[in-house]
N, C-alpha and C positions, 0 to 999 in steps of 0.2 A: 422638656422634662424627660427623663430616663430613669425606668425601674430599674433595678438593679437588686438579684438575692440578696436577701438578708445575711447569709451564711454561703457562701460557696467564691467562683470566681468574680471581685469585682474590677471592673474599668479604672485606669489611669490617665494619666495624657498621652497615653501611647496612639493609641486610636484616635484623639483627635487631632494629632500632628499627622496621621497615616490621612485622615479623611481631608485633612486642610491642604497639602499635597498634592490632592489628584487634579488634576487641570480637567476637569471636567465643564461641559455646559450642558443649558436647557436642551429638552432632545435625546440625551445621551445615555444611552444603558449601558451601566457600573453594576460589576459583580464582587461581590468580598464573599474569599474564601476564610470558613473558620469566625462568622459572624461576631459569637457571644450573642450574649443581650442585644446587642444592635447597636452600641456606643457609635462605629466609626459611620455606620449609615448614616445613622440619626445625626450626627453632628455635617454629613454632608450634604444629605436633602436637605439639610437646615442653611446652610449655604450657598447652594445652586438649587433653585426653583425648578420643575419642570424635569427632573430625570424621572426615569424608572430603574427602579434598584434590584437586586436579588442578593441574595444571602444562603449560601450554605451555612450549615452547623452542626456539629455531629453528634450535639446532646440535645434529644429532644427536649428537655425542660429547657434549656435557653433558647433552642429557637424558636419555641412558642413563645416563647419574652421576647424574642426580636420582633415576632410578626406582631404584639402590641404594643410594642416600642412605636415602630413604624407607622402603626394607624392609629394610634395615640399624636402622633405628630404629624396627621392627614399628608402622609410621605406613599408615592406610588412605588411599591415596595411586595416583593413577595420570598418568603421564608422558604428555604425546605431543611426538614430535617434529612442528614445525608452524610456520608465517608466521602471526601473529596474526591478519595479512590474509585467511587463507583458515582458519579456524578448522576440525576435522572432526568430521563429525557428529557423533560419539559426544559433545561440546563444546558446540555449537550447540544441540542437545537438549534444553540442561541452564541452568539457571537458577538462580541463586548469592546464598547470603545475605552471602557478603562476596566482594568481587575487589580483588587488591592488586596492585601493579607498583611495580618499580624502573626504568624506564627506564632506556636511554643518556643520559651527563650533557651529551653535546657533541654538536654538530652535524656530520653527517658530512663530511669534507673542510674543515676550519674549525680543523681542527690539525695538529699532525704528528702521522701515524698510529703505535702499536703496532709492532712486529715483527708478533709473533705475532697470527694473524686472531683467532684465536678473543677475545683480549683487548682487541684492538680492535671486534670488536662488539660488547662488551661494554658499552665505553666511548665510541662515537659511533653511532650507527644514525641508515640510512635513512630509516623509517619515522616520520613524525611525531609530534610530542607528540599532537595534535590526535586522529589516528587510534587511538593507545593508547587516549585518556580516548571515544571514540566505540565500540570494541569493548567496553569493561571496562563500560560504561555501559550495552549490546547485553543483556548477559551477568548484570548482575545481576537481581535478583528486585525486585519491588517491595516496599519499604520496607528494602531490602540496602542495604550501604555499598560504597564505593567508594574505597580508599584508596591514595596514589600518594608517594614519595619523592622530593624533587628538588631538583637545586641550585638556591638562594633565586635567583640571577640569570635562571631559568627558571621562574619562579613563573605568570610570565604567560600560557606558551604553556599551561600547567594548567588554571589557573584559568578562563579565557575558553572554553574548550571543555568544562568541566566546566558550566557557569553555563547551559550552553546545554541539557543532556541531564540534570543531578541539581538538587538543592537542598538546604538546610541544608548550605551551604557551611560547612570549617571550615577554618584555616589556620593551624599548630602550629609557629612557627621554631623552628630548633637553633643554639644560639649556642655558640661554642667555648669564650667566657669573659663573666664580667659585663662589661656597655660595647663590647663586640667585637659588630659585622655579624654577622649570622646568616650561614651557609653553606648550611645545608640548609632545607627547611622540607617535613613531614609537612599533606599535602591532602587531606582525606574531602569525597565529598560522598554523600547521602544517594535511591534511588532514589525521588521522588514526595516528597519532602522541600518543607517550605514554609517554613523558619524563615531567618532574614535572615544574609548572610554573619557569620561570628564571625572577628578578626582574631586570637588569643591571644598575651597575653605570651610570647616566646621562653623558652624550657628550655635553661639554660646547664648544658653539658656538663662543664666539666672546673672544680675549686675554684682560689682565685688568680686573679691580674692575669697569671702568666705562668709557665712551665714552669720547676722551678728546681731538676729533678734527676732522674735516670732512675727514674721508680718511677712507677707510674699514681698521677693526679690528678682522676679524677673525681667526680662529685658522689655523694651516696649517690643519690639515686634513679636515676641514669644508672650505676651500680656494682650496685645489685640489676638492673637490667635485662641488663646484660651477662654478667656470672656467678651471678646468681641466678634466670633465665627470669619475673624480676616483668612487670607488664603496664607497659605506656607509656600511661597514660589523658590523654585531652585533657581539658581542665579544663570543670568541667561550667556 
């Protein structure tokens, strides 16, 4: 179960294609920078048994929804409210066999803004791509992964600052339909990784040339990922 405001920013399948992604096992402490509510934790603890989780988020009313998200789903799990920029110590400390982020998809002032703040920072941040993948990158352990969500049009600002801090680059597009422009694309890179960028065939989401009736249309393996918590594996 996941709370989620009534009014401000809510969850999509974004976060739970980011949390079904991380190759994580029992044992292992996963950090996500840029929490929210907790969607992509919650849907990971919910997956692999046995981690320990933490969550930054830089708006205190959502990260006190993460941290009862989390103990709502008896998920060992702990919140801070925080600027990824100024991470706190109890954070800094700690060294992570996987870190994942969903970023803001826009640049801030580059569109029309939200009403509501909270859903607007959700959706365009300050903060640089650059500076994300430079923290998450801080943050993990050696030989951790490092995995990020983001619209394909923003592949670049990822990639190039990822290229520079990890290695065994991987780059997973989400395409809406067969022959259809990828929208999303899933980006790991590997800490102390030596293997050469992998660019992967696109994971078409939904079955059909095009939507031809109210009733969900996606693939099975993008249908066990959404209502069956299966893993999202990059192709090996």
């Amino acid at each position: 179960m996941l709370r989620q405001p009534r009014v401000g920013y809510r969850a999509g399948v974004d976060p739970v294609f980011l949390a079904a992604s991380v190759p994580a096992k029992a044992g292992d402490r996963v950090l996500e920078l840029g929490c929210g509510g907790g969607p992509g934790l919650c849907c990971l603890g919910a997956r692999v048994a046995g981690l320990v989780l933490t969550g930054v988020e830089l708006q205190p009313g959502y990260a006190a929804l993460a941290q009862r998200n989390t103990q709502e789903n008896h998920l060992d799990a702990r919140i801070y409210a925080a600027d990824l920029r100024q991470l706190p110590p109890e954070v800094t400390a700690q060294q992570f066999h996987h870190v994942m982020a969903n970023p803001p998809y826009f640049h801030a002032g580059a569109r029309l803004g939200a009403d509501d703040r909270g859903k607007e920072l959700g959706l365009a941040g300050e903060t640089p791509l650059a500076e994300w993948v430079a923290v998450a990158s801080r943050r993990a352990r050696p030989g951790g992964t490092v995995t990020f969500i983001q619209r394909a049009d923003r592949l670049a600002d990822v990639l190039a600052p990822m290229a520079e801090t990890l290695g065994s680059l991987e780059v997973l597009p989400l395409a809406p339909r067969q022959g259809r422009a990828a929208h999303l694309v899933l980006v790991r890179g590997r800490k102390g990784g030596r293997a050469p960028l992998r660019l992967h065939a696109p994971v078409i989401l939904h079955q059909g040339d095009e939507h031809l009736q109210d009733a969900e249309d996606y693939t099975p393996m993008i249908a066990g990922v959404l209502r069956d918590g299966a893993e999202f594996t990059f192709p090996k």
